[in-house]
Backbone and ligand atoms as CSV (ligand in chain L), in Angstrom:
chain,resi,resn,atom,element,x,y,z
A,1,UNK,N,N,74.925,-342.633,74.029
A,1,UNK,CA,C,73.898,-341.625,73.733
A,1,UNK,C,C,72.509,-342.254,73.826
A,2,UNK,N,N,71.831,-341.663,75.134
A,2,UNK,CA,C,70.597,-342.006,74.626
A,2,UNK,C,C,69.691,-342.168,73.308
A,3,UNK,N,N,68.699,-343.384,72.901
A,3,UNK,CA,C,67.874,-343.456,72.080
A,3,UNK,C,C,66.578,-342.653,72.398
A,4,UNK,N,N,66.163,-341.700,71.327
A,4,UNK,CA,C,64.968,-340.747,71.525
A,4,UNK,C,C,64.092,-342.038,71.740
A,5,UNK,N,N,62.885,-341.889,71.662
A,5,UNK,CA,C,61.537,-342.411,71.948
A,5,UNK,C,C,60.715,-341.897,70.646
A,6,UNK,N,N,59.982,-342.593,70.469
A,6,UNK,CA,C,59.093,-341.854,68.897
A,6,UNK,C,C,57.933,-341.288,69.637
A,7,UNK,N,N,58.012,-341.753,71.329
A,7,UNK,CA,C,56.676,-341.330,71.423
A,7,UNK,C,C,56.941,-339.333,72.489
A,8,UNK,N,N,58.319,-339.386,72.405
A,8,UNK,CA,C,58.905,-338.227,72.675
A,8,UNK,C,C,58.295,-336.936,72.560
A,9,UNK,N,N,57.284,-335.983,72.977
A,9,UNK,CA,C,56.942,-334.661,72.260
A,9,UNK,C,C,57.711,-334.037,71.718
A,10,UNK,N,N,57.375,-333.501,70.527
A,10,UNK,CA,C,58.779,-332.483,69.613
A,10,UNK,C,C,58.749,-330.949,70.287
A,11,UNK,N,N,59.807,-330.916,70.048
A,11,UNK,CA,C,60.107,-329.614,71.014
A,11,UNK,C,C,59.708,-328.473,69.782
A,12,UNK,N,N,59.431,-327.204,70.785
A,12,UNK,CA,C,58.799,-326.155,69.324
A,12,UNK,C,C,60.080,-325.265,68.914
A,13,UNK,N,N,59.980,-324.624,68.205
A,13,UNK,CA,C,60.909,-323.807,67.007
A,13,UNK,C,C,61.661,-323.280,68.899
A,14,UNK,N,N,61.140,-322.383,69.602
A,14,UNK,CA,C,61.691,-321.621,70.143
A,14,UNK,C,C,62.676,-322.104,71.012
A,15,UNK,N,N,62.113,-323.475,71.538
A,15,UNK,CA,C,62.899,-324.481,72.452
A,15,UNK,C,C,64.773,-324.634,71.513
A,16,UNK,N,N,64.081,-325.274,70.351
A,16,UNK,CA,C,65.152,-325.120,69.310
A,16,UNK,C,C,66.346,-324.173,69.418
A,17,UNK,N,N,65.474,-323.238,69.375
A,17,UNK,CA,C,66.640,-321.697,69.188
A,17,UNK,C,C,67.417,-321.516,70.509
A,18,UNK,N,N,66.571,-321.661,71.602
A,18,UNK,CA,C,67.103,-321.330,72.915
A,18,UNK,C,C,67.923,-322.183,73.072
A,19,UNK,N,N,68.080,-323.483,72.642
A,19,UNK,CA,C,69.078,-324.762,72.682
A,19,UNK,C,C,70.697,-324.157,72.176
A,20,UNK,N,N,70.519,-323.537,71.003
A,20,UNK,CA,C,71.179,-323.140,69.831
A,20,UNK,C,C,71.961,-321.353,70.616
A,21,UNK,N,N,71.341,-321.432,71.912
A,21,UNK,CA,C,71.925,-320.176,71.901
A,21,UNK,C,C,71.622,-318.327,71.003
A,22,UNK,N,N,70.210,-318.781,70.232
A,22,UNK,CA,C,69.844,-318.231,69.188
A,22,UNK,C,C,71.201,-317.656,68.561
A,23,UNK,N,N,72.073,-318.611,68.659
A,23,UNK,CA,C,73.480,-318.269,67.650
A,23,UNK,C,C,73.308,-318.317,65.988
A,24,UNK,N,N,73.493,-317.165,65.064
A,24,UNK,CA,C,73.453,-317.672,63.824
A,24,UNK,C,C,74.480,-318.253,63.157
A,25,UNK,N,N,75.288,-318.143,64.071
A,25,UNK,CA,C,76.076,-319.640,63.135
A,25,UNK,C,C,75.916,-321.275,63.538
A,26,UNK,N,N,74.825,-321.143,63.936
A,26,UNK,CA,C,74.140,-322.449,63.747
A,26,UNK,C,C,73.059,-322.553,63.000
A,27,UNK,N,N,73.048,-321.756,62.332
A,27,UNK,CA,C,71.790,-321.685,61.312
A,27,UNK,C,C,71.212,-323.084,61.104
A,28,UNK,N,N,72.179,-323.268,60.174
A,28,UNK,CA,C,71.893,-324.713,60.155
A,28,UNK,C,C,71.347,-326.135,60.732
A,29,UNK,N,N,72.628,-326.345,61.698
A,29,UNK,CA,C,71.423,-326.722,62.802
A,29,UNK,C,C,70.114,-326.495,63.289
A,30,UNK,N,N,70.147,-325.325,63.318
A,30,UNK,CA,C,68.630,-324.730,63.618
A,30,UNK,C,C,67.467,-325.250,62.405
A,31,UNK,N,N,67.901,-325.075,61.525
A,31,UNK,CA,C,66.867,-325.673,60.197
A,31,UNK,C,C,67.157,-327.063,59.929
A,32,UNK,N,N,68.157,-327.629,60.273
A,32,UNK,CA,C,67.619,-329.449,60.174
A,32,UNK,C,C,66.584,-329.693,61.209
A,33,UNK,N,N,66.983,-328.915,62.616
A,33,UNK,CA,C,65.670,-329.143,63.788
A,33,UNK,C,C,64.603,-328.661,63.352
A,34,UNK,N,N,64.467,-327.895,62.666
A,34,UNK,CA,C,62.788,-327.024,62.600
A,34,UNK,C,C,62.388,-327.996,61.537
A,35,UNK,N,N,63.432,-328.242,60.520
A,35,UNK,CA,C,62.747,-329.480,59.466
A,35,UNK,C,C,62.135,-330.611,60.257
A,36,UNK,N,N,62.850,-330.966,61.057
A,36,UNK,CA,C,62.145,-332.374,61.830
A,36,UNK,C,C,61.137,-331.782,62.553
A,37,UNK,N,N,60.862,-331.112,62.850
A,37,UNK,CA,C,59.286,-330.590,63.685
A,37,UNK,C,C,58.383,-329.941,62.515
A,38,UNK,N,N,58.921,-329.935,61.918
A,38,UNK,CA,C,57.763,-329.082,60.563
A,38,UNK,C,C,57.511,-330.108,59.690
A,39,UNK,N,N,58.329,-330.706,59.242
A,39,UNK,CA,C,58.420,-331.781,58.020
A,39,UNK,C,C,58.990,-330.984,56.862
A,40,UNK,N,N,59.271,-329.442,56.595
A,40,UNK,CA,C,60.005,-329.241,55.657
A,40,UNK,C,C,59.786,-327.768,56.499
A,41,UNK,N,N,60.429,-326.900,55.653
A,41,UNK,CA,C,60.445,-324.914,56.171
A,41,UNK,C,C,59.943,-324.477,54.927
A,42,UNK,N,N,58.698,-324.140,55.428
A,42,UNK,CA,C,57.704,-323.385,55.337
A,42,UNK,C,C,58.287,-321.628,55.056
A,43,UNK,N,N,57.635,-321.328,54.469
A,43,UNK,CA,C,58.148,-319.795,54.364
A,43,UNK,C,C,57.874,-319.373,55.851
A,44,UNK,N,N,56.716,-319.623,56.570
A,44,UNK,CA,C,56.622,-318.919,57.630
A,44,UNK,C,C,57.372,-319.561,58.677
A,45,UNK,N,N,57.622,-320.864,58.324
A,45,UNK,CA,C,58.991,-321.276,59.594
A,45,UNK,C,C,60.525,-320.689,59.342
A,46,UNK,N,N,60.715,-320.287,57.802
A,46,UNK,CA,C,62.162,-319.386,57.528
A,46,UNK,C,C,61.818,-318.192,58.534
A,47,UNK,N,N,60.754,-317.359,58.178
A,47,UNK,CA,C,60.314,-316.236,58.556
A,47,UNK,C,C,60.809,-316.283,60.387
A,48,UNK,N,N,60.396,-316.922,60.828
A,48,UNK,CA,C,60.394,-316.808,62.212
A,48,UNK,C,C,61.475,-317.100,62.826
A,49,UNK,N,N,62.380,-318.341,62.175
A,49,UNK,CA,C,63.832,-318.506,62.250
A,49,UNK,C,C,64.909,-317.296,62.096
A,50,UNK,N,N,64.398,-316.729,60.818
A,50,UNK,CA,C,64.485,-314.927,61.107
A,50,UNK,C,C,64.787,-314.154,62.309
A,51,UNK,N,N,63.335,-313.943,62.346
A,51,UNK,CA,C,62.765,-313.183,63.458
A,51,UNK,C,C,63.815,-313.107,64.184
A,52,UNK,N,N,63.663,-314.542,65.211
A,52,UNK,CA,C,64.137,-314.856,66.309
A,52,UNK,C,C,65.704,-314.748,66.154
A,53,UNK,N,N,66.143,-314.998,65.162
A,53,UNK,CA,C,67.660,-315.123,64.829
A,53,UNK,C,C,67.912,-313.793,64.955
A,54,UNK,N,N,67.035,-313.093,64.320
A,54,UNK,CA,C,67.588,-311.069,64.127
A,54,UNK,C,C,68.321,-311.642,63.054
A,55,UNK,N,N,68.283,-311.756,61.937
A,55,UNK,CA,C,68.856,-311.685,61.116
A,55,UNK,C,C,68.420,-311.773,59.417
A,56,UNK,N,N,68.092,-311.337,58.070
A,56,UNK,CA,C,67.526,-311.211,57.252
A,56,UNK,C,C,67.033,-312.689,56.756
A,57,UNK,N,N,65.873,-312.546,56.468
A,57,UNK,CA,C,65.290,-313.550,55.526
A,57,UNK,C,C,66.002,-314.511,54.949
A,58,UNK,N,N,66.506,-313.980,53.811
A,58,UNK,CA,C,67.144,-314.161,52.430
A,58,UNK,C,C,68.931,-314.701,53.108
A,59,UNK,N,N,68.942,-314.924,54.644
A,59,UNK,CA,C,70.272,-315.443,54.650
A,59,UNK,C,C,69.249,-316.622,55.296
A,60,UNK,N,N,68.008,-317.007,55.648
A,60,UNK,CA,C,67.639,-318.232,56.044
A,60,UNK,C,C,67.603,-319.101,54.531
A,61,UNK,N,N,66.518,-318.519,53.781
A,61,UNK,CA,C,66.365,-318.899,52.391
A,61,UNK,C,C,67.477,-319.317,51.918
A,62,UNK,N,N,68.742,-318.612,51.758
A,62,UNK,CA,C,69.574,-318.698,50.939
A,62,UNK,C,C,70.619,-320.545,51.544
A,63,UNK,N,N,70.595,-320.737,53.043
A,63,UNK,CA,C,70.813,-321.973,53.710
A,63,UNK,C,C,70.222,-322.685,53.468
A,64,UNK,N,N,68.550,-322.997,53.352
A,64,UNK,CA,C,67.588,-323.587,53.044
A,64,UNK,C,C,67.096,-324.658,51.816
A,65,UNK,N,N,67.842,-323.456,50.936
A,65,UNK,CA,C,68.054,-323.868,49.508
A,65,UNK,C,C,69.125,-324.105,48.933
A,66,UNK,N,N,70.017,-324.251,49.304
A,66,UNK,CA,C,71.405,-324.769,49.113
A,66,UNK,C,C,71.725,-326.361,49.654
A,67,UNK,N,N,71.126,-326.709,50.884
A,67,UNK,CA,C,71.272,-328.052,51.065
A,67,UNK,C,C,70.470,-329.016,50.845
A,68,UNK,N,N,71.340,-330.071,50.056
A,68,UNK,CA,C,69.759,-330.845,50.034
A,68,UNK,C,C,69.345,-331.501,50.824
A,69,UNK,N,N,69.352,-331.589,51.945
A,69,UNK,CA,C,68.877,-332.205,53.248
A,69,UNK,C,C,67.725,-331.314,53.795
A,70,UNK,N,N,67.644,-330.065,53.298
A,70,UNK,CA,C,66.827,-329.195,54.012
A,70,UNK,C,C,65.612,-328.846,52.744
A,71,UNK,N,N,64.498,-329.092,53.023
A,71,UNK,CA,C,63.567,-329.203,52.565
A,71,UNK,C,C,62.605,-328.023,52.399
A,72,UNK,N,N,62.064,-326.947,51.255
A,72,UNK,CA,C,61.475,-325.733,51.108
A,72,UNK,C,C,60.245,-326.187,50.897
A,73,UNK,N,N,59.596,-327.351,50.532
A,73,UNK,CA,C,58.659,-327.488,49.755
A,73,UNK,C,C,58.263,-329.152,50.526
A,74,UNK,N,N,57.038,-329.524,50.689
A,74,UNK,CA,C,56.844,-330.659,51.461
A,74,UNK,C,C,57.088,-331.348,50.838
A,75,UNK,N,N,57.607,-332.427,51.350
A,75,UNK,CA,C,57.950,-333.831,50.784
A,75,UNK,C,C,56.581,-335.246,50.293
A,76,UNK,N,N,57.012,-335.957,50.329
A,76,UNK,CA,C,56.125,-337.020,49.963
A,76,UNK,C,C,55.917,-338.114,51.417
A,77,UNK,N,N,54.968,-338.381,51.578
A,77,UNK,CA,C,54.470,-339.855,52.513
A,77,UNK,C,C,55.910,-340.412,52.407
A,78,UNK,N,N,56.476,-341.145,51.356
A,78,UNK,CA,C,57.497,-342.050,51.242
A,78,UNK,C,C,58.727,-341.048,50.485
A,79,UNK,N,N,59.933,-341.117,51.073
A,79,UNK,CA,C,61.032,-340.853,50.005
A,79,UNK,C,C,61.807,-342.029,49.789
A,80,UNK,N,N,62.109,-342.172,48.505
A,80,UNK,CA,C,62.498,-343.219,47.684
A,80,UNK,C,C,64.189,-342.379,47.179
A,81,UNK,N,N,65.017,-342.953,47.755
A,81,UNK,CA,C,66.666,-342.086,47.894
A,81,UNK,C,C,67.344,-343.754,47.081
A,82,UNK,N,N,67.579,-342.975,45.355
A,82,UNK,CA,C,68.337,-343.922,44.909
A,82,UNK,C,C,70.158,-343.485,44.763
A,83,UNK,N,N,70.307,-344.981,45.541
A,83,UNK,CA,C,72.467,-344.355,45.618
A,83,UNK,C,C,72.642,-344.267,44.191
A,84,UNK,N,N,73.549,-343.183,43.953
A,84,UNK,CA,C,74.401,-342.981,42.845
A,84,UNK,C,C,75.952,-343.048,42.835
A,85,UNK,N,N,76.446,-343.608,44.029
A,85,UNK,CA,C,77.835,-343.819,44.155
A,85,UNK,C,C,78.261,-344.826,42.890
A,86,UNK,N,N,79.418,-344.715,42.887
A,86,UNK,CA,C,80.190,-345.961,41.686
A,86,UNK,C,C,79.676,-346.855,41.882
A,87,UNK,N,N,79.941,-347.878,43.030
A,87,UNK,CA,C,79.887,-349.231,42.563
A,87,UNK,C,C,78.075,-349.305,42.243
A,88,UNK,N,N,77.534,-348.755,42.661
A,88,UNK,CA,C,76.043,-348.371,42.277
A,88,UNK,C,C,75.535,-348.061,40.748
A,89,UNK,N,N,76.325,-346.966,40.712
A,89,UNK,CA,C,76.371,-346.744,39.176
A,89,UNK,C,C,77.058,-347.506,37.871
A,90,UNK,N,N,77.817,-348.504,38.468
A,90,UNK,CA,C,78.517,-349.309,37.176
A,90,UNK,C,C,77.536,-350.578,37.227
A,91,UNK,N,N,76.630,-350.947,38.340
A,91,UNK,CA,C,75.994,-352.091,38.351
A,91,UNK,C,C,74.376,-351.468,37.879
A,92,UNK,N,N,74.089,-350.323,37.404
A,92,UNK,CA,C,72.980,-349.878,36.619
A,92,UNK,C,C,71.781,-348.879,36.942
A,93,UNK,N,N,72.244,-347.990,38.221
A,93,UNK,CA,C,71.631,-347.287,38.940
A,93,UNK,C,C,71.152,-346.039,37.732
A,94,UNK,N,N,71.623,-346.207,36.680
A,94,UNK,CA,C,71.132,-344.927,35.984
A,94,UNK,C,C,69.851,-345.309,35.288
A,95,UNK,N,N,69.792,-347.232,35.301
A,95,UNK,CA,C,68.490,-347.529,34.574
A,95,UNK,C,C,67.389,-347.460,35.778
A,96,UNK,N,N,67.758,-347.195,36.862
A,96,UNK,CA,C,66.823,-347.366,38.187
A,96,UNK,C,C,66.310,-346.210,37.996
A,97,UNK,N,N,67.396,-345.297,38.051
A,97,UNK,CA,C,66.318,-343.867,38.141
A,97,UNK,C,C,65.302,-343.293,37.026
A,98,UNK,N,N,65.730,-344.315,35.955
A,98,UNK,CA,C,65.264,-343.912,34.578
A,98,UNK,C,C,63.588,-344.451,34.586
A,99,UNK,N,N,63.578,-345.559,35.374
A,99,UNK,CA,C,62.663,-346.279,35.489
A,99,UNK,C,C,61.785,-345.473,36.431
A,100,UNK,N,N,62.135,-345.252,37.718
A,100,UNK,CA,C,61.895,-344.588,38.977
A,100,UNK,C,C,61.226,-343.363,38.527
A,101,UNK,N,N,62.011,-342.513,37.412
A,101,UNK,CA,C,61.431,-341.150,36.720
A,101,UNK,C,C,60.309,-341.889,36.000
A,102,UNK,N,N,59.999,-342.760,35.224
A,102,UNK,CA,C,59.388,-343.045,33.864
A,102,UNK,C,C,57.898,-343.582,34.773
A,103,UNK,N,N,58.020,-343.810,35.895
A,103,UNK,CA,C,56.845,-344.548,36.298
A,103,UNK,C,C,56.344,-343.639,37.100
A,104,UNK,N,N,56.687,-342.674,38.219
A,104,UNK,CA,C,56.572,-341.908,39.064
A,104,UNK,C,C,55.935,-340.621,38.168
A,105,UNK,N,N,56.915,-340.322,37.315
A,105,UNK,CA,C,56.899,-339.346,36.797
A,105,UNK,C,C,57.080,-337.647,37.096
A,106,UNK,N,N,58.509,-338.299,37.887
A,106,UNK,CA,C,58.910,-336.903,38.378
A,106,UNK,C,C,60.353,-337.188,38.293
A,107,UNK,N,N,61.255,-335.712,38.476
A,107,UNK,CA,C,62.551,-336.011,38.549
A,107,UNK,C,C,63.274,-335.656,40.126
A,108,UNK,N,N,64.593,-336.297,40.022
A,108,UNK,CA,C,65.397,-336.077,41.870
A,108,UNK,C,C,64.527,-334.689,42.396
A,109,UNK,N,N,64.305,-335.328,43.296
A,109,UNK,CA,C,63.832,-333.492,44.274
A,109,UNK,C,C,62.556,-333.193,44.029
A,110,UNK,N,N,61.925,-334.211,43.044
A,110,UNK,CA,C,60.479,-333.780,43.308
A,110,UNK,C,C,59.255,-335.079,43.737
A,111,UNK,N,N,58.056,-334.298,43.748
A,111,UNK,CA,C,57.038,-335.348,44.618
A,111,UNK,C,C,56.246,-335.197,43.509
A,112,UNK,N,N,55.500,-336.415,43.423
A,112,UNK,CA,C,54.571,-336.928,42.934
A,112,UNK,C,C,53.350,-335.945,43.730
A,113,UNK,N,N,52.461,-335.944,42.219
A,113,UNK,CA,C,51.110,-334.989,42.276
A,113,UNK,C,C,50.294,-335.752,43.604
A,114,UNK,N,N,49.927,-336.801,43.636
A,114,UNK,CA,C,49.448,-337.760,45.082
A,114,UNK,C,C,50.191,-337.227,46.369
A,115,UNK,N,N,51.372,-336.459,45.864
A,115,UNK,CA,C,52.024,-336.488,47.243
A,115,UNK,C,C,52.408,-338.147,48.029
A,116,UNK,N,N,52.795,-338.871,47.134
A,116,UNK,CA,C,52.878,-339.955,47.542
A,116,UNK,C,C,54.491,-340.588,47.932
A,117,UNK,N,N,55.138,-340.311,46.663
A,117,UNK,CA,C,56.251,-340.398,46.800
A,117,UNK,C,C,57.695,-339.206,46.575
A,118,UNK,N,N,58.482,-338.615,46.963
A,118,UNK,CA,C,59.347,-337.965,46.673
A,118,UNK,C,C,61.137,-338.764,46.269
A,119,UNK,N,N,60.913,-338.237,45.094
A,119,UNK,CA,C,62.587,-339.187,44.565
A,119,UNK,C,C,63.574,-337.653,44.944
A,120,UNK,N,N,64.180,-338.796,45.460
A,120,UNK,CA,C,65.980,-337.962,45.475
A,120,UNK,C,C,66.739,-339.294,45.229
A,121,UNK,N,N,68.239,-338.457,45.142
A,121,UNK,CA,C,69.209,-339.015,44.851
A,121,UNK,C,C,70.446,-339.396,46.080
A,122,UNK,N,N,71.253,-340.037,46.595
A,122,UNK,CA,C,71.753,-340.195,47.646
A,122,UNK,C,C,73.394,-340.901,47.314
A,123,UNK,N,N,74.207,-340.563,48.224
A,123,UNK,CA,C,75.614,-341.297,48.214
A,123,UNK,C,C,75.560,-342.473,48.703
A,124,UNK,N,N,76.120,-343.395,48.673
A,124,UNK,CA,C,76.248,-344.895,49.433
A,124,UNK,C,C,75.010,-345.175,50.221
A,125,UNK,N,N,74.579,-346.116,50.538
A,125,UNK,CA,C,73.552,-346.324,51.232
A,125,UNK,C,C,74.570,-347.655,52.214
A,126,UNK,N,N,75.782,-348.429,51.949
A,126,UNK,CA,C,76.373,-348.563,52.780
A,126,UNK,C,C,75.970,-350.494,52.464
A,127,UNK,N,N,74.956,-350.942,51.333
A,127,UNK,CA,C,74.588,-351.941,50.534
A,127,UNK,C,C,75.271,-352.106,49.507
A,128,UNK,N,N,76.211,-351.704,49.102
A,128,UNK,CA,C,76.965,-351.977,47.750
A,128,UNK,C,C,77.215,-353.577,47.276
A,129,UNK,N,N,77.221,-354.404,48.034
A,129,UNK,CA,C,77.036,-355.563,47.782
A,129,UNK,C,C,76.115,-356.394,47.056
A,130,UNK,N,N,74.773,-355.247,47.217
A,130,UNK,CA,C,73.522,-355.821,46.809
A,130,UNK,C,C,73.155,-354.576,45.817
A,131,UNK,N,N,74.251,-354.078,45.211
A,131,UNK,CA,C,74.331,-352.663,44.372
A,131,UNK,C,C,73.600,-352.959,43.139
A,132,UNK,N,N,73.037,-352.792,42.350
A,132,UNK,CA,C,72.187,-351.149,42.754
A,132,UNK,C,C,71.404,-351.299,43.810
A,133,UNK,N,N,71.321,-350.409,44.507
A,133,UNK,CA,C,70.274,-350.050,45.324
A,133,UNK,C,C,69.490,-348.955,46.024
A,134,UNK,N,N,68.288,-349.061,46.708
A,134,UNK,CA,C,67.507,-347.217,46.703
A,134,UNK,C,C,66.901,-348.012,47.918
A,135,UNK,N,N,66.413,-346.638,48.908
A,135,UNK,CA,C,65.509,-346.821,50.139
A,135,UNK,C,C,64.325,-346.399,49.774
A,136,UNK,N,N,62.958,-347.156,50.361
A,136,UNK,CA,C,62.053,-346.250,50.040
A,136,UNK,C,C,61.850,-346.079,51.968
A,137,UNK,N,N,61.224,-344.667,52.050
A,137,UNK,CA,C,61.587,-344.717,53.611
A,137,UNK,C,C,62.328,-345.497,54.455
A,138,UNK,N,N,62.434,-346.451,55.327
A,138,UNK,CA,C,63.389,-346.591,56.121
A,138,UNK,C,C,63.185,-348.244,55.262
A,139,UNK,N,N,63.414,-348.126,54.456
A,139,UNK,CA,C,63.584,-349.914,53.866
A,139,UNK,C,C,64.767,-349.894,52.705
A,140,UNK,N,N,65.096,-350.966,52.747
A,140,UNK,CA,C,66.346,-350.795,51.662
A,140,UNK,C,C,66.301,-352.503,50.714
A,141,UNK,N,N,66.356,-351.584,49.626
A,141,UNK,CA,C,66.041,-352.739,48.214
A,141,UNK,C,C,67.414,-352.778,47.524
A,142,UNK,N,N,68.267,-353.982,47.414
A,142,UNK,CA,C,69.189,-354.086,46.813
A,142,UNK,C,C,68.831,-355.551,45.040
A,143,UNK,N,N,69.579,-355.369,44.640
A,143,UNK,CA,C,69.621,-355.957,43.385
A,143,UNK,C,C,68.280,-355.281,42.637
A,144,UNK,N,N,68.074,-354.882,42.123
A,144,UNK,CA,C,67.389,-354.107,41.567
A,144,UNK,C,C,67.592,-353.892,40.486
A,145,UNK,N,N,66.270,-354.320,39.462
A,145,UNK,CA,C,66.277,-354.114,38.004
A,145,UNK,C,C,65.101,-353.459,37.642
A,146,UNK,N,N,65.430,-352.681,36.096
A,146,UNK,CA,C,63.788,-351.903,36.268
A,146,UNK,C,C,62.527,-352.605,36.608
A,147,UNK,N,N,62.546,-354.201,36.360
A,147,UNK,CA,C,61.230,-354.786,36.384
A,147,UNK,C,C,60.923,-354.697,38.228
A,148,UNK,N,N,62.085,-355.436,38.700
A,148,UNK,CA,C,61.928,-355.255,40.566
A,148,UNK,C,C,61.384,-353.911,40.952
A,149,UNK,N,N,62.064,-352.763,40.370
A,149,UNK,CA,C,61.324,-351.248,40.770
A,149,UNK,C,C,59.927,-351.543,40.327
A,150,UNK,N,N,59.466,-351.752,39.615
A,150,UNK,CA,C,57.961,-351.588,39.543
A,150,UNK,C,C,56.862,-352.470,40.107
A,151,UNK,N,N,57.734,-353.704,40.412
A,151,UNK,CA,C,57.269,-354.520,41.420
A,151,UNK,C,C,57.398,-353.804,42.818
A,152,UNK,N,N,58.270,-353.622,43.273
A,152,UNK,CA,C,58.159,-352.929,44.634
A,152,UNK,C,C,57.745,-351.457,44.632
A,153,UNK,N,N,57.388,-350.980,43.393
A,153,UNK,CA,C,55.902,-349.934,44.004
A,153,UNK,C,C,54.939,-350.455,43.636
A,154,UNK,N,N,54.290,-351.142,43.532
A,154,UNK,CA,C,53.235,-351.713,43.431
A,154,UNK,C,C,52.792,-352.308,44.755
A,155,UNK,N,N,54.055,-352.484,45.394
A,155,UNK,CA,C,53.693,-352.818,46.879
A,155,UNK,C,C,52.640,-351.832,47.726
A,156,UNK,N,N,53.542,-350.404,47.388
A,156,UNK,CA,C,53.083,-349.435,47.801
A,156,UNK,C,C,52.109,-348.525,47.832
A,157,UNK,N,N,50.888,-349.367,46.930
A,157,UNK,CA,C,49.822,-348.837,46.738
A,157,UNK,C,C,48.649,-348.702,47.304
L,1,LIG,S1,S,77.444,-347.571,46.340
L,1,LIG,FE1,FE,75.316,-347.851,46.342
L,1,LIG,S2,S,75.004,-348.827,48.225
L,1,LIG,FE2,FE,77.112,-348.428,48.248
């Protein structure tokens, strides 16, 4: 499989749909793509996914908001995705997030007032070796204690 290019133009909503067959049982599909060209769905990108779909609102919304991969509300510059799998969680991932909440000051699924960072929560990150561990965008921090979390946002400032 070819590797995209970052320097690739993003294709627009309609390209999307026409790809998709404007089939609605790809809904889905259709809204992870419009997420990656939007950065999250916008009421007026549900709206038009709509449109074009012929099909009600409130069955885009209702997809939208059910997964958490699919994003209603913009995200943050950085998402910070701490694993909560077992071996994650018996090595202290509940003091990570505790920390992660206590300093940030937000909980899973939400962004910081800066819009700086957005915490979620995630399955395996596929590091269990170096368990606990969390990504902040495409970086991955293993051994991790509350003091290391606050050291490595501090990086990020
Ligand atoms: S369980 Fe957390 S990285 Fe695998």
């Amino acid at each position: 499989m070819p590797v995209k290019s970052s320097t690739e133009p993003k294709k627009s909503l309609s390209q999307v749909i026409a790809e998709h067959n404007s089939d609605p049982g790809a809904l889905l599909d259709i809204l992870r793509d419009a997420q990656e060209i939007h950065g999250y769905l916008s009421t007026a990108v549900m709206e038009e996914v709509a449109d074009q779909l012929d099909i009600p609102v409130s069955r885009v919304y209702g997809v939208a908001t059910f997964y958490t991969l699919l994003a209603t509300e913009p995200k943050g510059k950085y998402i910070i995705r701490v694993c909560e799998s077992p071996p994650c969680h018996i090595r202290g991932a509940v003091n990570i997030l505790e920390t992660l909440k206590e300093v940030l000051g937000v909980n899973p699924g939400e962004t910081t007032e800066d819009k700086k960072f957005t915490l979620e929560l995630t399955s395996c990150l596929g590091v269990c070796g170096v368990a606990p561990a969390m990504m902040i965008g495409d970086q991955v921090y293993g051994n991790l204690t509350p003091e290391r979390v606050k050291e490595i946002l501090k990086t990020y400032e």
